[in-house]
C-alpha positions in Angstrom: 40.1 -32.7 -31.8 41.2 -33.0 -28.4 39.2 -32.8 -25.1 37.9 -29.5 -24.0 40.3 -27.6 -21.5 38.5 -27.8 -17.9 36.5 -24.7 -17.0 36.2 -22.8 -13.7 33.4 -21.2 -12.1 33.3 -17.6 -11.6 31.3 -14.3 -11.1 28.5 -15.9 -12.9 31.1 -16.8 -15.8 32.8 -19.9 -16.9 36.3 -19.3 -17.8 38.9 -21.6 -19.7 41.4 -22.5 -17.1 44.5 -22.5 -19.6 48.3 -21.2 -19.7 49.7 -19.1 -22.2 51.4 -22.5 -23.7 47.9 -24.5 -24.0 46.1 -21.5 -25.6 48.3 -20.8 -28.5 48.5 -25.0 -28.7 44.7 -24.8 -28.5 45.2 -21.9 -31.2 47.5 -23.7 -33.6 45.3 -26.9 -33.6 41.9 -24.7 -34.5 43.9 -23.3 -37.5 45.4 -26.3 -38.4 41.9 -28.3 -38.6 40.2 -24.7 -39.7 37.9 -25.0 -36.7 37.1 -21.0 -36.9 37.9 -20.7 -33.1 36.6 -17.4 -31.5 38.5 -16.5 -28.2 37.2 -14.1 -25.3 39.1 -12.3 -22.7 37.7 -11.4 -19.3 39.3 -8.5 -17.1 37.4 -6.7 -14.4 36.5 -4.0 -16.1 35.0 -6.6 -19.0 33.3 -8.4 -15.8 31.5 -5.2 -14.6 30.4 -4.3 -18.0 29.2 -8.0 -18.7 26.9 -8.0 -15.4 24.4 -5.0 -17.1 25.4 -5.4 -20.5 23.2 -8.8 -22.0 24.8 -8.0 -26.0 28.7 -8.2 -24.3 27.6 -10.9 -22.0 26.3 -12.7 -24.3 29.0 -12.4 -27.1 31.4 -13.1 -25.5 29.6 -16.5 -23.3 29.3 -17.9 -26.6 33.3 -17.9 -27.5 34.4 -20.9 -27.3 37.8 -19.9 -25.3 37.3 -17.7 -22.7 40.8 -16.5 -20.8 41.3 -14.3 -17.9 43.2 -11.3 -19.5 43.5 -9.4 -16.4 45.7 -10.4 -13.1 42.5 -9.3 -10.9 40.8 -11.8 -12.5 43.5 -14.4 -11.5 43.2 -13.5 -7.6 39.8 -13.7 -7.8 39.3 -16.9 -9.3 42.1 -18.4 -6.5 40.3 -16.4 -3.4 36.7 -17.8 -4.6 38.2 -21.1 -4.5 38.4 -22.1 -8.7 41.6 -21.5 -8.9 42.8 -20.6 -12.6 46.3 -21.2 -13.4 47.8 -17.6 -14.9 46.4 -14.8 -17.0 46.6 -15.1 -20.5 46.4 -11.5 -21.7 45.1 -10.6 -24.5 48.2 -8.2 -26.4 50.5 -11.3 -24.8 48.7 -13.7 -27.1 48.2 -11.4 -30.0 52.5 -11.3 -29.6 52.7 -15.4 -29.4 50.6 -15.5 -31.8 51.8 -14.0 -34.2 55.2 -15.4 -33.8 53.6 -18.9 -33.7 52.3 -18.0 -37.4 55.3 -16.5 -38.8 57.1 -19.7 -38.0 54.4 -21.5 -39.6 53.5 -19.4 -42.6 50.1 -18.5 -41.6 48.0 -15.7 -43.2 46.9 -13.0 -40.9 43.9 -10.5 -41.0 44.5 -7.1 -39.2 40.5 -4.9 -38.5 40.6 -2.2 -35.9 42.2 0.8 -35.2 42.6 4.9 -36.8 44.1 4.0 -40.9 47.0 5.6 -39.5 47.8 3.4 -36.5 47.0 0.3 -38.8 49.3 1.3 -41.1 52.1 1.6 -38.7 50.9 -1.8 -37.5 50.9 -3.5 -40.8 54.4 -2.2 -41.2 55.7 -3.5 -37.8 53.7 -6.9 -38.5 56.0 -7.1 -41.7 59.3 -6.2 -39.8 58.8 -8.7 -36.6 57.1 -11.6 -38.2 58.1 -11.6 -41.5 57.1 -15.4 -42.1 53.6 -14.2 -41.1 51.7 -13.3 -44.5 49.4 -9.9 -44.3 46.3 -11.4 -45.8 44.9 -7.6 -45.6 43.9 -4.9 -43.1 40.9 -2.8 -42.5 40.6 0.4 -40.3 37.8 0.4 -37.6 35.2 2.5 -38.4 32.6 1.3 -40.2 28.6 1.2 -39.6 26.4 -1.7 -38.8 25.4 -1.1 -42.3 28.5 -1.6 -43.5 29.5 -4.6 -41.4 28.2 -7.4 -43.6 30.9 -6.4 -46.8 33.7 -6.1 -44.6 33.3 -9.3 -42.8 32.5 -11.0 -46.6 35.9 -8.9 -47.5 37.9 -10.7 -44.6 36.4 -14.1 -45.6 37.7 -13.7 -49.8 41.1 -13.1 -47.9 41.2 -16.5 -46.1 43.0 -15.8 -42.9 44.3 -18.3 -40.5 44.0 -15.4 -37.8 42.0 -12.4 -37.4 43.0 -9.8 -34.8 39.9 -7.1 -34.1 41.6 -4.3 -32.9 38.3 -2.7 -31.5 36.8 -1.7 -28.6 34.5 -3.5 -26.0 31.4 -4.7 -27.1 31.7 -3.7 -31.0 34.9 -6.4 -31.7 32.8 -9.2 -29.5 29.3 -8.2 -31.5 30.9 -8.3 -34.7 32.6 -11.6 -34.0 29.4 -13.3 -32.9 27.3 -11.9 -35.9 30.1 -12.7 -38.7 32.5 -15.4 -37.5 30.8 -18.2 -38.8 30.9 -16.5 -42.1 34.6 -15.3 -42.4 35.6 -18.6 -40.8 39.1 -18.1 -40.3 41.1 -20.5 -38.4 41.1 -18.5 -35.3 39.2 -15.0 -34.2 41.1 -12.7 -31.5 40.0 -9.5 -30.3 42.9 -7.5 -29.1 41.4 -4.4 -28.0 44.2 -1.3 -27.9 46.8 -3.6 -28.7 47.0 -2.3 -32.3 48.0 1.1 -30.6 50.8 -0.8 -28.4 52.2 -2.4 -31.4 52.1 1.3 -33.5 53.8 2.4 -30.6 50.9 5.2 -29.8 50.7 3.6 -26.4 53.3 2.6 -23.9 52.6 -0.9 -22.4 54.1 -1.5 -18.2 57.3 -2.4 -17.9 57.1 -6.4 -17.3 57.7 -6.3 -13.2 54.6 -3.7 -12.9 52.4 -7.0 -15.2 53.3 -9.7 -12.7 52.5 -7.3 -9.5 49.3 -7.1 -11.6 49.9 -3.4 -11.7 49.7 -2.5 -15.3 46.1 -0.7 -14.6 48.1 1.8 -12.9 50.9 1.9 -15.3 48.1 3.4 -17.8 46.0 5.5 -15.2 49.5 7.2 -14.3 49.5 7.7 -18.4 45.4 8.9 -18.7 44.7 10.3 -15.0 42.2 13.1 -15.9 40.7 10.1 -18.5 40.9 7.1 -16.5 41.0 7.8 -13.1 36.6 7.8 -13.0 36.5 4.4 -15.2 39.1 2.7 -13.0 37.9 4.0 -9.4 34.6 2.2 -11.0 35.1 -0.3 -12.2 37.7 -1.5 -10.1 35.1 -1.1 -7.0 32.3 -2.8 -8.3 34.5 -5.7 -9.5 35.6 -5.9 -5.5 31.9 -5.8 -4.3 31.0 -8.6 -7.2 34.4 -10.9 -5.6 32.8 -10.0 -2.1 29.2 -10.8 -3.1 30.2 -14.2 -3.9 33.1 -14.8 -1.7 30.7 -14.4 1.1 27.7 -16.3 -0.7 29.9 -19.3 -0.8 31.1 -19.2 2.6 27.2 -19.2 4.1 26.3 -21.4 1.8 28.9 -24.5 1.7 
């Protein structure tokens, strides 16, 4: 195993400071040595929730990546001083991913999502990585009762990679109570990415991602349904970058 990637400092979080290159090499090594790597991604909103939420704080502290998915994130880490190189976002490495495995033959496990969007996903896994091998696929609803077969499921199908297409904090719970027992090579949870990849939802156009811009792109899409989460989230994570931006500068 190689060294641990150097970490940075922020918002009461300690974050991987990686590029998209050196996480799916971090990736491939985990699978390749069947380390049963968990990954967590922190954007603002994720940052807010973590700061009154102990169970998502906690879950996803005890990854053992953690990458800034969101651009916000980015700025904040550079404007605090701990600078972190670039986001890695979460669909981006679900994508590299996935092409990194169908080049090298790995077995992939798809849980999350409506049976209807996973479907279409399964079928668009099999026509853009065909080298990648379906180990199986299992929608996202399901009780805490039920919890325990479906992860001993997914650990009978051996996957190099599992993809949790679920939502904040039930994919980070679920991978903190049952990863060491599936044990696949590497554990990624990709949120509403399954719905991108369906094509249910339409992802920003690449400019509107590198102006940071792509919460917009999807509040423009959901205004009625977004427009309260963003205008609060996106303020509280400005006062929490405030907070400590001005912490640090009276206390040097």
């Amino acid at each position: 195993m190689s060294a641990a990637p150097p970490r940075r400092a922020l918002l009461g979080l300690s974050l991987d400071a990686l590029t998209m290159e050196q996480t799916v090499a971090r990736c491939v090594q985990a699978v390749e040595n069947r380390e049963n790597l968990t990954i967590g991604v922190v954007n603002a909103a994720k940052a807010v929730n973590m700061s009154h939420d102990p169970a998502l704080r906690d879950s996803v502290t005890s990854c053992d990546l953690v990458v800034a998915d969101g651009q916000a994130v980015v700025w904040a880490s550079r404007l605090l001083g701990h600078p972190l190189p670039e986001r890695v976002a979460g669909i981006d490495l679900f994508t590299a991913l996935m092409e990194e495995g169908a080049r090298r033959s790995y077995r992939a496990y798809f849980l999350g999502a409506r049976p209807e969007v996973l479907d279409r996903v399964v079928a668009e896994v099999r026509r853009r990585y065909p080298g990648l091998t379906v180990a199986g696929a299992r929608d996202g609803y399901f009780t805490d009762e039920e919890a325990p077969e479906v992860a001993a499921r997914i650990g009978e199908a051996k996957p190099d990679l599992l993809f949790l297409g679920m939502t904040s904090p039930k994919k980070e719970i679920f991978l903190a109570r049952f990863a060491d027992d599936i044990r696949a090579g590497v554990n990624h949870g990709v949120g509403g990415s399954f719905d991108v990849l369906a094509g249910k939802v339409r992802r920003a156009p690449v400019l509107w991602q590198r102006l940071g811009a792509e919460w917009l792109y999807r509040f423009l899409q959901e205004p009625l349904r977004l427009g309260p989460r963003y205008l609060s989230t996106n303020t509280r994570f400005a006062w929490m970058v405030a907070k400590e931006y001005l912490h640090a500068r009276n206390h040097p």
